[in-house]
C-alpha angles and dihedrals in degrees: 000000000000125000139188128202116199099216137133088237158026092212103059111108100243096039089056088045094057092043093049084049101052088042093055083055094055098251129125113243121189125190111231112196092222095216096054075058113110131177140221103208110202130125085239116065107338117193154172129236124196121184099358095307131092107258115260114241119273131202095206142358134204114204115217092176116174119233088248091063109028094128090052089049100048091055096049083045082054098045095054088049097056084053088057101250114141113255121204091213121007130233091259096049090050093045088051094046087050094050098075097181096046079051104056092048088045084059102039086050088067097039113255126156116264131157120256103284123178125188117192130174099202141052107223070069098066108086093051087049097063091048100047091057086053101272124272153007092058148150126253113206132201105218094216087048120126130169088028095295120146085024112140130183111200123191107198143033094244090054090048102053091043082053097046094046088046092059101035091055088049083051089236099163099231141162134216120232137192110254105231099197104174082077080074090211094317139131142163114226110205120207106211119192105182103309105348140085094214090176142012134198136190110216119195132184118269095234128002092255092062118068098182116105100189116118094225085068103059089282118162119214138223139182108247134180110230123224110245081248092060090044095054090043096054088054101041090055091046085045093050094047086052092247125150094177110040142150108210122189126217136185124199107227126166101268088059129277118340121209108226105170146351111213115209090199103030112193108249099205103068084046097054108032087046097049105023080242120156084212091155081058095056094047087051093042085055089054082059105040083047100044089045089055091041101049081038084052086046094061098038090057091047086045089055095044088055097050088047087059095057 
């Protein structure tokens, strides 16, 4: 089997996992900087060219799209799906995962638990905002944000309002979130593959000062066994984003667990260093188990056009 990873390169760590993976299982796996990537657009053959070549048929490819070129991404992503090739997660999952905001109103349709989140254009708006998302403290999110960056805790109304008007002025497209302070700065971060959580993290800030569990951020990380509810949870949110590779991540408040996030191109390292977790091996594994029912769906339904001929 031939894969393709869109990255921007073979040395990331989770880009050289999935292709050490992939190797040990006798596959060929080829790193495609997404952005040398360039497309003929037509209804009859449309391709993809990479470095002055067509590009070689793939049976599968696993986008691992950064958050600065997501629209890029998702129409190469596109692009690949209209020429038949298996995508890990499609251009419309990874749009909607992007799209924090689209995200967060996806999961809340079908009922799953969020914190209070508010979202205002304008700033006559602001007063009845904080109040709506039960007053302060609370947490100020930039919608483009990614690794905890543009994440802001404010403690009083004053500072919330001078913040808000700040980023609204500068058109930063931000929403406004419920502080759940009995996490004390802590999250799990579930690693979902289909329909499976195959490993699971806590992540705490690294001081008390800091709320922000991110690794990136300083985070420490922890194995944790998840409850069946967060588990469910976890699945059912990937599921509903359309992911079949996501990182989600889950707070435990008061009121039960709290879907923060559902990450379209979830980091590898924290996840299997932290757990012992071949999770590279899973996602491959997935590719297999996917590829093997498509191609099984594909025969039947010849199988059945033939008889229907008859």
């Amino acid at each position: 089997m031939k894969i393709a990873i869109l990255s921007r390169k073979s040395s990331l760590y989770s880009t050289h996992r999935l292709i050490e993976a992939a190797t040990a299982r006798g596959h060929q796996a080829d790193t495609i900087d997404t952005l040398r990537c360039y497309m003929n657009i037509t209804s009859v053959e449309p391709t993809i060219h990479y470095k002055g070549k067509a590009l070689e048929n793939y049976d599968a490819v696993i986008p691992r799209i950064g958050a600065s070129v997501t629209f890029y991404g998702a129409a190469v992503v596109r692009q690949l799906e209209m020429m038949g090739v298996f995508c890990v997660n499609d251009s419309v999952a990874i749009t909607r995962a992007r799209d924090k905001l689209r995200s967060l109103q996806l999961l809340s349709k079908k009922g799953i638990g969020l914190p209070i989140t508010g979202f205002a254009h304008s700033v006559d708006e602001i007063q009845d905002l904080i109040k709506m998302v039960g007053g302060t403290p609370l947490v100020i999110k930039f919608l483009e944000g990614t690794q905890g960056i543009g994440v802001v805790l404010v403690e009083t109304a004053k500072a919330a309002r001078s913040v808000l008007e700040a980023f609204l002025g500068l058109k930063v497209n931000i929403m406004v979130q419920e502080y759940i302070k009995e996490t004390g700065g802590a999250d799990i971060r579930c690693f979902v593959v289909g329909d499976k959580v195959v490993a699971a993290m806590k992540r705490q800030a690294k001081s008390p000062e800091e709320f922000r569990s991110n690794l990136h951020r300083g985070g420490i990380a922890t194995a944790i066994e998840i409850t069946d509810e967060e588990r469910n949870m976890a699945i059912r949110s990937a599921q509903i984003i359309g992911l079949n590779v996501a990182g989600v991540d889950i707070i435990r408040s008061a009121r039960g667990p709290l879907i923060m996030e559902v990450n379209a191109s979830p980091g590898l390292e924290g996840i299997e260093k932290t757990t012992g977790i071949d999770v590279a091996g899973k996602i491959i594994e997935f590719i297999e188990t996917s590829i093997e029912f498509n191609k099984k769906d594909r025969l039947e339904e010849a199988e059945k056009g033939r008889k229907g001929k008859g």
